[in-house]
C-alpha positions in Angstrom: 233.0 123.8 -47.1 232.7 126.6 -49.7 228.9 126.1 -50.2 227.9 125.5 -46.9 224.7 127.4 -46.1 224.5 128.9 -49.9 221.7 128.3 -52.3 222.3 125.4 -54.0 220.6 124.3 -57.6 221.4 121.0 -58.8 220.7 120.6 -62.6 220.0 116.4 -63.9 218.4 113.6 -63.4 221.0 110.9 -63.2 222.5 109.3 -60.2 225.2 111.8 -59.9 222.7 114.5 -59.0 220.6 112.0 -56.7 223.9 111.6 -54.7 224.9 115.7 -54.4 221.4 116.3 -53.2 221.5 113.5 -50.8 224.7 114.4 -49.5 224.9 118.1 -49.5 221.3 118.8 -48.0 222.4 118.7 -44.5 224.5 121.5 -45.3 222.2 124.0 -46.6 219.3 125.6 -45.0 215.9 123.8 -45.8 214.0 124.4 -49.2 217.4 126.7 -50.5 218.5 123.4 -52.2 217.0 123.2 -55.5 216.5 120.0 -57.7 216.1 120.6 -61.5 215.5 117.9 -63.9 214.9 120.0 -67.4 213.7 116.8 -69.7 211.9 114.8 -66.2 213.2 111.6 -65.0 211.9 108.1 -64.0 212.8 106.7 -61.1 213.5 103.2 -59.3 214.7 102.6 -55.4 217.6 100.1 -55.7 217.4 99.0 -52.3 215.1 98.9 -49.4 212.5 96.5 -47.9 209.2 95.7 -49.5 207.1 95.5 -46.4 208.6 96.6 -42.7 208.8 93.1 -41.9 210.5 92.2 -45.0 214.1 91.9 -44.8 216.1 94.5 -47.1 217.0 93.4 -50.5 218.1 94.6 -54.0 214.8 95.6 -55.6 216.3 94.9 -59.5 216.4 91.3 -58.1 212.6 90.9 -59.9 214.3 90.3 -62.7 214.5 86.6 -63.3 213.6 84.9 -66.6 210.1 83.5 -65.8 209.3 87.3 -64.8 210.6 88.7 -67.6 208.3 86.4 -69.6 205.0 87.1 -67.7 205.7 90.6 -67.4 208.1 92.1 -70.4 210.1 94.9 -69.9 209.4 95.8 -73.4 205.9 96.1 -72.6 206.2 98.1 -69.5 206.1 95.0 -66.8 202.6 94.7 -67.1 201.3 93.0 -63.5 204.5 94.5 -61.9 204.6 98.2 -62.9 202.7 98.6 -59.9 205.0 97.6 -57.7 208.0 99.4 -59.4 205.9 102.8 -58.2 205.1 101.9 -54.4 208.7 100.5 -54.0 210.6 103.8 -55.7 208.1 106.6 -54.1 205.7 105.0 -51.6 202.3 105.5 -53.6 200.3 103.4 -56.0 199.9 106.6 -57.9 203.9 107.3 -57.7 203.9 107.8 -61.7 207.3 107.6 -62.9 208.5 106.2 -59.8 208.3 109.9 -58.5 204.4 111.7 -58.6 206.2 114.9 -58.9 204.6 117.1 -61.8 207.9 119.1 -62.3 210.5 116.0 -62.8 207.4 114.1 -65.2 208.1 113.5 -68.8 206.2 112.0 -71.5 208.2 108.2 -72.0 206.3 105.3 -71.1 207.4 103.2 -68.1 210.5 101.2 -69.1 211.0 103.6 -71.8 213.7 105.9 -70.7 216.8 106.0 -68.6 215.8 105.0 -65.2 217.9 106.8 -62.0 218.2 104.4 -59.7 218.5 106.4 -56.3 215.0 107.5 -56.0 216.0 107.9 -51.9 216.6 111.4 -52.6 212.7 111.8 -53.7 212.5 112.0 -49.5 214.0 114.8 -49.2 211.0 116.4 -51.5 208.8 115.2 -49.6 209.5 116.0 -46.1 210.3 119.8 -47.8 213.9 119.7 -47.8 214.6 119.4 -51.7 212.3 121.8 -54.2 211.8 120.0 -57.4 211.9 122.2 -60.6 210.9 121.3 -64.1 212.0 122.8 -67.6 214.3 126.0 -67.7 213.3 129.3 -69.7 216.1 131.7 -69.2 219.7 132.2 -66.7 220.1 136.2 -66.0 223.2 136.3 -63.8 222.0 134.5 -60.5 218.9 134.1 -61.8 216.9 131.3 -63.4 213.9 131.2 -64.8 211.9 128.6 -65.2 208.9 127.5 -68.0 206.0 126.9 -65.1 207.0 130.9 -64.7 208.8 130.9 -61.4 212.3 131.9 -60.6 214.9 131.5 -58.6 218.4 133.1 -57.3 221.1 130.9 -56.4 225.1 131.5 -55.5 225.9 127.8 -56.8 224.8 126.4 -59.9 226.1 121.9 -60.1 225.7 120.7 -64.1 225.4 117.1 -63.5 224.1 116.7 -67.4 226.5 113.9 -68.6 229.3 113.9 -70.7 230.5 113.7 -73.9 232.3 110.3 -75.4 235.7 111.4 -77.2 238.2 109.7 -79.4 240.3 112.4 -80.4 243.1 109.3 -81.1 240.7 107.7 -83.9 240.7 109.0 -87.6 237.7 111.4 -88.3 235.7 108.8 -90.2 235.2 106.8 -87.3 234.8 109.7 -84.3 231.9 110.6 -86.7 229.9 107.5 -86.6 227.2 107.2 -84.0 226.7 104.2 -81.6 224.0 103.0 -83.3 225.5 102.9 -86.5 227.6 99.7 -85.0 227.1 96.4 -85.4 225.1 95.6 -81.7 226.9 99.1 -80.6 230.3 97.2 -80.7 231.3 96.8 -84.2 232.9 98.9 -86.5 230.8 98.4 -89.4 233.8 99.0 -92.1 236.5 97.5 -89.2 235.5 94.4 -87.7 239.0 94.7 -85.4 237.9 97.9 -83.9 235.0 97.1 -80.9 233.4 99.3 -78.1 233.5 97.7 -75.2 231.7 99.6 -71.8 229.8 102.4 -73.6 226.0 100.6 -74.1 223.6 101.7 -71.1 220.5 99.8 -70.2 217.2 101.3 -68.6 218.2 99.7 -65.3 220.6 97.4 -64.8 224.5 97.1 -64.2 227.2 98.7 -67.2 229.5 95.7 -65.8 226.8 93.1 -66.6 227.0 94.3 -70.2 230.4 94.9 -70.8 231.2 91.3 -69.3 228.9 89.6 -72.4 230.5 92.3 -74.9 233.5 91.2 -73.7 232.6 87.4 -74.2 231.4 88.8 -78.0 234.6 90.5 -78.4 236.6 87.0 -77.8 235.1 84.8 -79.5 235.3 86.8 -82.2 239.0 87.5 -82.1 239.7 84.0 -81.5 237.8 82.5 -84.7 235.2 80.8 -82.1 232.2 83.1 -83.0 231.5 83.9 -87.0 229.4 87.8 -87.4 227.0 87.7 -90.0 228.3 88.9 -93.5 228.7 92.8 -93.7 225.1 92.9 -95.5 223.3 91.0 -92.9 225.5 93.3 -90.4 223.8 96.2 -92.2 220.3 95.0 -92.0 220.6 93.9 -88.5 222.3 97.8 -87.7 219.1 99.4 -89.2 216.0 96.9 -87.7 217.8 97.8 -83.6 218.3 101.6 -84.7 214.6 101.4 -85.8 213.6 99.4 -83.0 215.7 101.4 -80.1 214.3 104.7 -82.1 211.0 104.2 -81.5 211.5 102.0 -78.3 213.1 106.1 -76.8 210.8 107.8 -79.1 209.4 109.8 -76.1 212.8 110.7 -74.8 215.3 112.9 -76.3 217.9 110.6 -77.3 220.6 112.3 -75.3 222.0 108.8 -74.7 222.9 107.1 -77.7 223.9 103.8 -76.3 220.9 103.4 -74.1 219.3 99.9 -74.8 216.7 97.6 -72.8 218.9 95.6 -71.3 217.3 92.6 -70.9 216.7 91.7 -74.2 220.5 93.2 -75.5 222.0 91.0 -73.2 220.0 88.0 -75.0 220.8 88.9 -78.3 224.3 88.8 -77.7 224.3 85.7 -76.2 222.5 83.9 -79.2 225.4 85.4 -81.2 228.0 83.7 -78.7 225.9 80.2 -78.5 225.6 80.9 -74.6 221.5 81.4 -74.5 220.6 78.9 -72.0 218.9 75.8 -73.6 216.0 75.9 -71.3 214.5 73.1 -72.8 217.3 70.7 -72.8 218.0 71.5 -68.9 214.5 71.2 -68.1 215.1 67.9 -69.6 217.5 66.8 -67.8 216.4 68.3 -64.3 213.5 70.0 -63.5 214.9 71.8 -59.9 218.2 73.0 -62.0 215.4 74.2 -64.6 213.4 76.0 -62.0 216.5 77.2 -60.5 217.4 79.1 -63.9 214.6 80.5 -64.4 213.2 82.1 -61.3 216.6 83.3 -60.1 217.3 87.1 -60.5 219.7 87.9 -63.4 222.9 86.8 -62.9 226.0 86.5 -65.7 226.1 82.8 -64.5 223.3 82.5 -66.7 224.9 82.3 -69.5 227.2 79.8 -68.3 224.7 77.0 -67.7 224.9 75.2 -71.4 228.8 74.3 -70.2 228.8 71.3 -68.5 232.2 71.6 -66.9 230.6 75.0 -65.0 227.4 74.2 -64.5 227.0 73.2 -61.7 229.1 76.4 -60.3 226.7 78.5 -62.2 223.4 76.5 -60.6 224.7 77.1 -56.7 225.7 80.9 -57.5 222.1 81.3 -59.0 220.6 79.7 -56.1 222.3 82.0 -53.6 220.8 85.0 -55.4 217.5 83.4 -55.6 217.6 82.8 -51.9 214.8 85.3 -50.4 213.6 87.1 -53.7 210.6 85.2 -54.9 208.5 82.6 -54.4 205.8 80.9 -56.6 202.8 83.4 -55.1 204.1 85.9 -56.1 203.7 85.0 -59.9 200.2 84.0 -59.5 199.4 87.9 -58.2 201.4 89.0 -61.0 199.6 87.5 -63.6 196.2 88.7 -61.8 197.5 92.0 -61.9 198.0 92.1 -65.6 195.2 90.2 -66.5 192.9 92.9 -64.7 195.1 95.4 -66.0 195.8 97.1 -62.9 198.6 98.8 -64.0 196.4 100.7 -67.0 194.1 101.6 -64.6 196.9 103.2 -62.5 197.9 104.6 -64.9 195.2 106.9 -65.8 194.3 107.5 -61.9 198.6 108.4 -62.5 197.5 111.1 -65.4 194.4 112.5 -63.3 196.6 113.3 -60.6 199.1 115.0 -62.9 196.6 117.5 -64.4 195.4 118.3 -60.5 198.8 118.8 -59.6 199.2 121.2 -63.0 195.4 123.4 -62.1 195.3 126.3 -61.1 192.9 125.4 -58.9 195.3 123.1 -56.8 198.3 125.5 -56.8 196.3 128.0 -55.4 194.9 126.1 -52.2 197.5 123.3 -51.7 199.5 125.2 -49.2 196.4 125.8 -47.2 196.4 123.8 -43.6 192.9 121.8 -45.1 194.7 120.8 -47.8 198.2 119.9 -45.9 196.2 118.0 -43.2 194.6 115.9 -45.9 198.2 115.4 -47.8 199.5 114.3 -44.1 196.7 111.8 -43.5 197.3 110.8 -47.5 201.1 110.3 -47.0 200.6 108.5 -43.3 200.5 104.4 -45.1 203.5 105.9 -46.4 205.3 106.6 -43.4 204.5 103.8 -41.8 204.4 100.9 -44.2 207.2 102.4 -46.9 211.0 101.6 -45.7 212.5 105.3 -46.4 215.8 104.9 -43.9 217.3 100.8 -45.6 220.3 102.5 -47.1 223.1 99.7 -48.7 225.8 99.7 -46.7 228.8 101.0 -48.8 231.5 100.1 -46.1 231.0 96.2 -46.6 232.1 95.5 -49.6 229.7 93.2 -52.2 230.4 89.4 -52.2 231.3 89.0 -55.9 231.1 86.0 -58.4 232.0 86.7 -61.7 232.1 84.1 -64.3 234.8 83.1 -66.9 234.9 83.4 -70.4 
């Protein structure tokens, strides 16, 4: 191992980075691996148990319709933030996911790219990880950074993206943004040209997405599916790239496909015809309507206006739904927002940032007062937050995809 026992900085905030920092700690000396997220990050644990005595589960499985109307994503989960921050980093006052000053940014919750392996935020608090913020300068081994610190490393891992590339396309399309397509698909001038796979969402599966862009992409091909004319195509192209530019107006824009993914999802499937008709099921039977709606997202979804597969559709949602919710749940929720605890948390969130930022702080919170009052803080933490649920990448998932 050529970096074995070397000091190690890690620059992003994506997954990527969460994995190297996971993985690579055990093989560096403790505090000499360095964490640096230049623009700040939010954060989300994608699996673990709510409570000890829960069992483990996917925690984007809050995500079925009737949540997603009693606590929007595009208003921040009001009722539910909460939960977002105890289940990613083990406090109420977790802002971001995280409570670490130097990886906090100014987006709104739901409002940026979300990394979904917060389980490397551990390792920053048990003082195996540094975090660092916003860098000021790189002298040969050394960096500085913008809170004025500095640090010397041997090994220096850019996990800061990459570029999309169609050196095979004529100029006068590589030149055209994302967002300049028709639902980020589209060529606006080419209708037979069509992205498929590049549109992100705040949290959420790339697969998910691509399967309903896929769905656009053949109905359209086969004469099943109509676009609007190439004016209304126009008008619709400048309302999202308003919409998605101040929806990431706090963010820096870096990723130009990024969408809430939620909603996208829906608007392609009221192009395709395939938005449930929740009306007409509940209609016809209430448990197959209640079965629809408080399910966690599934692609099935937008299968159930097909008779011939709706049925398959119903018993794949009801597997997923197994476990994940139950009517309570949605009463506290809608308490929650109705007292606006998330608001409230939100500020307590703020307050904690600017004593985290003093002076004052920095200069006593090493001290053993100050550490055994931190310990007795973090001790619900260690014993009520699940830190060691990891999913299990031997077993492979149990999949059920659904036709076109």
């Amino acid at each position: 191992m050529a970096h074995k026992g070397k000091r190690v900085l890690v620059v992003g905030g994506g997954e990527f980075a969460s994995d190297i920092v996971t993985y690579w700690h055990e093989n560096v000396k403790p505090a000499s691996l360095h964490w640096c997220i230049p623009r700040g990050q939010h954060f989300f644990r994608n699996y673990a148990k709510l409570l000890p005595w829960r069992r483990p589960q996917a925690l984007d499985k809050a995500s079925s319709k009737i949540l997603r109307w009693v606590a929007p994503h595009r208003k921040g989960k009001p009722g539910l933030a909460w939960a977002c921050h105890w289940t990613s980093g083990g406090s109420l006052l977790a802002y971001q996911g995280h409570g670490i000053p130097e990886f906090r940014n100014d987006a709104h919750f739901f409002r940026s790219f979300i990394n979904k392996n917060a389980n490397a935020l551990d390792l920053i608090t048990d003082g195996i990880v540094v975090p660092k913020g916003k860098m000021s300068g790189c002298h040969g081994n050394t960096i500085e950074y913008a809170d004025g610190s500095t640090g010397e490393y041997d090994v220096i891992i850019l996990c800061t993206g990459f570029c999309k590339e169609f050196p095979f396309l004529p100029q006068q399309i590589r030149s055209k943004k994302f967002c300049e397509r028709f639902k980020f698909m589209f060529d606006a001038d080419d209708l037979s040209l069509v992205f498929v796979g590049f549109v992100r969402p705040v949290v959420g599966s790339i697969l998910t997405i691509a399967e309903s862009q896929s769905r656009l992409a053949a109905r359209v091909f086969s004469g099943r599916v109509q676009l609007p004319s190439a004016d209304q195509r126009q008008r619709i192209i400048a309302e999202d790239t308003d919409f998605y530019r101040d929806y990431f107006k706090e963010t820096s824009r870096r990723i130009d496909t990024l969408v809430e993914g939620g909603g996208y999802l829906d608007e392609l499937a009221h192009i395709t015809g395939n938005y449930p008709e929740f009306w007409s099921l509940f209609k016809q039977s209430p448990n197959n309507w209640l079965t629809a709606v408080l399910s966690p997202y599934h692609g099935c979804l937008y299968l159930l206006n097909d008779p011939e597969r709706r049925e398959m559709a119903l018993a794949t949602l009801r597997r997923h739904k197994a476990g994940t919710f139950s009517p309570i749940q949605l009463v506290w929720i809608s308490l929650f927002r109705l007292l606006w605890l998330d608001a409230l948390l939100d500020v307590l969130g703020i307050i904690k940032y600017k004593i985290q930022m003093s002076k004052a702080w920095k200069a006593v919170k090493d001290c053993r007062v100050i550490a055994c009052l931190n310990n007795m803080w973090l001790y619900p933490k260690k014993c009520l937050f699940d830190r060691s649920t990891r999913f299990d990448r031997s077993k492979p998932p149990v999949l059920s995809l659904s036709n076109n």
